[in-house]
C-alpha positions in Angstrom: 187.5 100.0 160.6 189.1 102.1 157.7 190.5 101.0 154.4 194.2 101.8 155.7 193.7 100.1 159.4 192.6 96.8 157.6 195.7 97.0 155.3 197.7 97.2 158.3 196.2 94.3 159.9 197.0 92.4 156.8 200.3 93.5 157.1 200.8 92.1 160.3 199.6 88.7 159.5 202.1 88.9 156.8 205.0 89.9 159.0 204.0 87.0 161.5 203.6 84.6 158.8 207.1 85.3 157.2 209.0 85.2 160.7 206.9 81.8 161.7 207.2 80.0 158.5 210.8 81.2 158.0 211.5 80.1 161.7 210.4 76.6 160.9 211.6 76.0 157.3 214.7 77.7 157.5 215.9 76.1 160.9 214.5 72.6 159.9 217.5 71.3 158.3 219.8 72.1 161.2 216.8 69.9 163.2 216.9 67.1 160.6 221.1 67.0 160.5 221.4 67.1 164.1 218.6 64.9 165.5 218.2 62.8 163.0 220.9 62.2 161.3 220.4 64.1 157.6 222.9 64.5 155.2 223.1 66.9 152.1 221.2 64.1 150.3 218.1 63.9 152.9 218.0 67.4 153.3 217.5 67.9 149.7 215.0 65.0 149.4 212.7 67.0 151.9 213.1 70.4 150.1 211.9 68.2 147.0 209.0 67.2 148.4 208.1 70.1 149.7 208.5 72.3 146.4 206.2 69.2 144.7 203.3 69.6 147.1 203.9 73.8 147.3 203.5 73.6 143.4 200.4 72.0 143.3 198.9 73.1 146.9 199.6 76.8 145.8 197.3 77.0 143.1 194.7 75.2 145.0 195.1 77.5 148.0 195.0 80.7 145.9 191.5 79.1 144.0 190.5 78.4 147.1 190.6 81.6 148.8 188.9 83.3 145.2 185.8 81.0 145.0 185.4 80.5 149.1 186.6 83.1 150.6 189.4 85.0 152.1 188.5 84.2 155.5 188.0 80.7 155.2 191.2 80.3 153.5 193.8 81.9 156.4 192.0 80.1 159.3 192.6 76.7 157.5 195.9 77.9 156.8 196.9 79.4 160.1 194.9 76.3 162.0 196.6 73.5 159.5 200.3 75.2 160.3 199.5 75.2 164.0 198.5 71.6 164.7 201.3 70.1 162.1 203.5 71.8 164.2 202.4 71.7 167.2 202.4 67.7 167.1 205.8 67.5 165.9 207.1 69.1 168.9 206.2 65.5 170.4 207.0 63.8 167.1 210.6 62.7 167.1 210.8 60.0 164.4 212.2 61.0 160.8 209.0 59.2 158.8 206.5 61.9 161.4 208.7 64.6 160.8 208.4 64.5 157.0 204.5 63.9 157.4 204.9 67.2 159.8 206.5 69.3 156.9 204.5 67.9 154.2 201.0 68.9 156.1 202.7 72.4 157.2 203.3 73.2 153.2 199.9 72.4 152.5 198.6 74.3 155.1 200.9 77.2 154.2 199.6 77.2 150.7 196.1 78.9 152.0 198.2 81.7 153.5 200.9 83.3 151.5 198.2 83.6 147.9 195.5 84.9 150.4 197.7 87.7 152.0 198.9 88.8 148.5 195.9 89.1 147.2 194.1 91.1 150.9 197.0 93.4 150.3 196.2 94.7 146.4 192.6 94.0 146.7 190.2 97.1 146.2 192.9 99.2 146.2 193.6 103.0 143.7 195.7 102.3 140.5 198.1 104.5 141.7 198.5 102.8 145.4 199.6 99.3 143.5 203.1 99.8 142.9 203.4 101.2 146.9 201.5 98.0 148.0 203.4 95.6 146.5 206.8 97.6 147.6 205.9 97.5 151.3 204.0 93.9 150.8 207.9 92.7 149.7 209.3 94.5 152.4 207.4 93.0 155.1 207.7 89.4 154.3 211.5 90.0 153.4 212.3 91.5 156.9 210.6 89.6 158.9 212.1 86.7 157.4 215.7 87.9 157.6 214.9 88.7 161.7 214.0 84.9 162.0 216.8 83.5 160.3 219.2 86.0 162.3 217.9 85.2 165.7 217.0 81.5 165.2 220.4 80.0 166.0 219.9 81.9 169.2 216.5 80.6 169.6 217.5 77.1 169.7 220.5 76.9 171.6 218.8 78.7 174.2 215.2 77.7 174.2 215.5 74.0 173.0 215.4 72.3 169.6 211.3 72.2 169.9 210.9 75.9 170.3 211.7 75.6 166.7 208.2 73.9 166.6 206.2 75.2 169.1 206.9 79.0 169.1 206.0 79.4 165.0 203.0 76.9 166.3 201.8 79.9 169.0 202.5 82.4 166.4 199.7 80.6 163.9 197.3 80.5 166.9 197.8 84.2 167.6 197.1 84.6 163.5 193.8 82.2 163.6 192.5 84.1 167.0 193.3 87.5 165.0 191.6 86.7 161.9 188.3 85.6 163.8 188.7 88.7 165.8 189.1 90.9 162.0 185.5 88.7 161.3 183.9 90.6 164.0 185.2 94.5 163.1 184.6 93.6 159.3 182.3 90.7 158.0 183.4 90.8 154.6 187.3 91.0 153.5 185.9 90.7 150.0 186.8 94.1 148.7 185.3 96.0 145.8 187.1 96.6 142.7 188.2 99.8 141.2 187.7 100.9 138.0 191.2 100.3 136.6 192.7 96.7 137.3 196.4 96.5 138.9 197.8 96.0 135.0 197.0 99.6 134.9 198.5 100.5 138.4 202.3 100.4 137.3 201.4 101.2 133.9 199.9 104.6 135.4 202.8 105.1 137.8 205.5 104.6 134.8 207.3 107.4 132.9 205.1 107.6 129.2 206.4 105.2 126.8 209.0 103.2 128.8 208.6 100.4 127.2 206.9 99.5 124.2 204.5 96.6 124.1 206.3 94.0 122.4 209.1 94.7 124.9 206.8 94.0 127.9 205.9 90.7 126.9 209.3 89.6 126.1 210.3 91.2 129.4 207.7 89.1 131.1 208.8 86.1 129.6 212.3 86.8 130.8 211.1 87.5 134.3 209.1 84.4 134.2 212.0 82.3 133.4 214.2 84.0 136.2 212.1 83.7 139.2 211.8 79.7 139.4 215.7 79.5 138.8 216.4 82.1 141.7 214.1 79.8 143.9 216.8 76.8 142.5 219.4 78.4 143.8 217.9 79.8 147.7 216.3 76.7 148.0 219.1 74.5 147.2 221.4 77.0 149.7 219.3 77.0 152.7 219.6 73.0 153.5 222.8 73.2 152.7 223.4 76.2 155.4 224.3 73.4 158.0 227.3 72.1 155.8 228.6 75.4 155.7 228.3 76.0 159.4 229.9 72.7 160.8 233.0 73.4 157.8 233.7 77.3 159.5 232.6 75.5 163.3 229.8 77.7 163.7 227.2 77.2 166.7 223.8 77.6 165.5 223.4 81.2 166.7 226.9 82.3 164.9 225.2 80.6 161.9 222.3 82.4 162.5 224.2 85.9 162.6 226.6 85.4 160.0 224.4 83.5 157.3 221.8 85.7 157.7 223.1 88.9 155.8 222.1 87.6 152.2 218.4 87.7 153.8 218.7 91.7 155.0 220.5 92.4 151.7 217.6 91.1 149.8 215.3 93.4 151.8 217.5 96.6 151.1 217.5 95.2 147.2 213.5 95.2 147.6 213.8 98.6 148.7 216.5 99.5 146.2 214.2 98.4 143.5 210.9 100.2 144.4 212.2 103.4 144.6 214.5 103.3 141.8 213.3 102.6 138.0 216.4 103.1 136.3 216.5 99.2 135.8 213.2 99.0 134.3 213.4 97.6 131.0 217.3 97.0 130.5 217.9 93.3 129.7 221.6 94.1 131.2 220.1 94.6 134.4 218.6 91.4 134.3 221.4 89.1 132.5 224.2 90.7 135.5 221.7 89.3 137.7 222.0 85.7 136.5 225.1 85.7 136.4 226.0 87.1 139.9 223.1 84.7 140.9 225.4 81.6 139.7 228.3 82.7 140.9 227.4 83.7 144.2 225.8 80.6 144.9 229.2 78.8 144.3 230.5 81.4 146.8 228.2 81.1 149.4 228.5 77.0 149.7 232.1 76.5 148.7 233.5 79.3 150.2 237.1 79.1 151.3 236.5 81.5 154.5 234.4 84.0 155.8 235.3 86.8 154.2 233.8 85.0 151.2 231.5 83.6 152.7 229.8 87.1 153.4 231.1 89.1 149.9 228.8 86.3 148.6 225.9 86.5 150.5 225.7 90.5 149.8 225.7 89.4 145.5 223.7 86.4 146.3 221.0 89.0 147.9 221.4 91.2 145.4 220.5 88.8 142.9 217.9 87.2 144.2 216.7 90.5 145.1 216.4 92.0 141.4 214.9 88.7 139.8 212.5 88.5 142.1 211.4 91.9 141.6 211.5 92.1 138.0 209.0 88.9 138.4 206.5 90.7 140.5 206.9 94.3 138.5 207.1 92.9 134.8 204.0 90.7 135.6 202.2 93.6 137.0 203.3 96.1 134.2 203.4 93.7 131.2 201.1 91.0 132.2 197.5 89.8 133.8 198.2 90.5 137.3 194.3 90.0 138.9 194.8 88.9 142.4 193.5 85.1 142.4 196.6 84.8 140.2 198.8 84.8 143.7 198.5 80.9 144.1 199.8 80.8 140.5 202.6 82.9 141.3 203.6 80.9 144.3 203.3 77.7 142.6 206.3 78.7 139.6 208.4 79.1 143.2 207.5 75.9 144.2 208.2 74.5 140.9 212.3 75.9 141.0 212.7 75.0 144.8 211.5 71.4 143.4 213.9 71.3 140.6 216.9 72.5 141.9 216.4 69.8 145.3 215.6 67.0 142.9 218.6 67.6 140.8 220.7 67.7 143.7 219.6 64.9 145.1 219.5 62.7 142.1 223.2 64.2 141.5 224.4 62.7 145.0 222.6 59.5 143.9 224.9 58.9 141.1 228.1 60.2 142.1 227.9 59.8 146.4 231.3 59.6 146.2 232.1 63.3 145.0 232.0 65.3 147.9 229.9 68.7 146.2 228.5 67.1 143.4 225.5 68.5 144.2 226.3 72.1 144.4 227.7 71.7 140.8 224.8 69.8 139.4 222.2 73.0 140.5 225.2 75.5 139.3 224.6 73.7 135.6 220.5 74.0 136.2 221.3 77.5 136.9 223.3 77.7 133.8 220.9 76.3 131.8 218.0 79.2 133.1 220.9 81.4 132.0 221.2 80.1 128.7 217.3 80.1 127.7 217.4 83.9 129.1 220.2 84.9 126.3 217.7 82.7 124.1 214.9 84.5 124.8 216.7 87.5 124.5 217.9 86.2 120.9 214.5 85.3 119.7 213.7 88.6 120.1 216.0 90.6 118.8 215.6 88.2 115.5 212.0 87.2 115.5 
């Protein structure tokens, strides 16, 4: 098997990876209001605990998968994610379905730092930037598709296939990575000569950026890319509000609150093949701002009309942070693969703040209706503020 034919399978346990874990995750909360009985609060609660075991399970999974081995780490993953979900299929009691989620993120944690790292591994300096562009583009469609046709799923398949079909997607994954172990016994790949720092550093026009500004642009993209995790995380539980307030069935949910998801992946795509926001702080600070305000939009909007005008900024936003974290780090930073846990671990860190805030927000003020949603919009604010900081501190330093 070829260089290129093993990327591709990688590819594809990406793609099934992002459409099964964004089947379960993102459909969850719909589950959790409607069977049992989860308001904003609960909903939020869960997210919590998830983005505290995702922060810490993270960086274990991408050590693990560095010091043991790539293929040990995605059949523990893929064989974790299948049983937890798999027994909550027959698990209908909130206290087992928490236990359910809490087991899937841990198990999850071997996947997502292993695939990021199989996909740049052993690969030219001047293939990085066009692995990483097609490595976002995978995971981003494929998790737009699952949100888009999940609503369908469970109105017509039943409120388990929720469980059970991302459960036989991880068993196709663990049955295709032992079936990879017999075409190639190694998926420890050699190293070329010139680490990925140098890919995007190769690939840029000469002297975009001088050094100084690529450490302060790292910093900035650092700070970003937990706060954009705030504000998706803190939107995606909320998702069944916004339904049952516009009467939307599941699969209208599914096809209308979907868009911000295929926006992002044209932003991805935007992004790697246009530079002309490398390096411009405005770029950056419009993003933040749009991000705020869009996430006000998208849970407090008045009708649909805004409902989708801010799903296309929100996706936009989200779409630029997140790639200024991935292409700052790689241009400005250390960017060695075993550094992929750490990477998921900062997104696990903002989808644990901005849940905890909103929940502790509703704890104190239950009787104000959206406190919640204005209690992450200040978090969000806040990340805004250090970013003109930062900015400040260098322009003065």
């Amino acid at each position: 098997m070829t260089c290129g034919q093993l990327k591709t399978n990688f590819f594809v346990l990406e793609g099934l990876n992002a459409f099964a874990t964004g089947l379960y995750f993102n459909w969850l909360f719909f589950f959790t209001q409607s069977r049992l009985n989860f308001g904003v609060a609960e909903n939020l609660g869960l997210v919590a605990l998830h983005g505290m075991i995702y922060t810490a399970a993270a960086w274990f999974g991408g050590w693990f998968a560095h010091r043991i081995g790539n293929y040990s780490a995605l059949k523990i993953g893929f064989a974790i994610l299948a049983i937890a979900l798999g027994a909550g299929t027959f698990l209908p009691f909130a206290v087992a379905q928490v236990a359910v989620m809490l087991i899937w993120t841990f198990g999850m944690c071997f996947t997502w730092p292993t695939l990021q790292s199989l996909v740049s591994d052993g690969e030219p300096a001047r293939n990085m930037p066009r692995m990483a562009g097609i490595y976002n583009i995978v995971w981003s469609a494929l998790s737009a598709v699952s949100y888009f046709v999940g609503g369908a799923m469970l109105e017509n398949l039943g409120v388990t296939s929720l469980f059970w079909i991302p459960a036989l997607i991880h068993l196709f994954q663990l049955g295709f990575v032992f079936w990879l172990e017999t075409k190639v016994p190694s998926l420890e790949m050699p190293q070329t000569e010139h680490d990925s720092t140098d890919a995007l550093k190769n690939s840029s026009p000469a002297h975009e950026a001088s050094a100084p500004d690529q450490k302060n642009f790292l910093r900035f993209a650092l700070l970003t890319n937990p706060f954009a995790y705030v504000a998706i995380n803190t939107a995606i539980p909320m998702i069944p509000v916004v339904a049952a307030r516009f009467n939307l069935s599941p699969m209208l949910a599914g096809f209308l609150c979907s868009v911000w998801f295929f926006v992002r992946m044209g932003a991805f795509i935007l992004f790697w093949r246009w530079p002309g926001w490398h390096y411009r702080f405005g770029f950056l600070l419009a993003a933040k701002i749009i991000l705020i305000t869009s996430f006000l939009g998208l849970l407090l909007a008045p009708n649909l009309w805004i409902l989708l005008l801010a799903q296309i900024l929100f996706g936009l936003s989200v779409g630029l942070i997140y790639y200024s974290s991935l292409y700052y780090s790689m241009h400005g930073g250390n960017a060695k693969t075993e550094h992929g846990g750490l990477h998921e671990a900062m997104i696990g860190l903002g989808t644990f703040l901005g849940a905890a805030v909103g929940v502790g927000a509703k704890y104190f003020f239950p009787s104000t209706a959206e406190i919640s949603i204005w209690a992450v919009s200040g978090l969000l604010l806040v990340g805004l503020l250090g970013l003109i900081w930062l900015r400040y501190r260098k322009e003065t330093g």
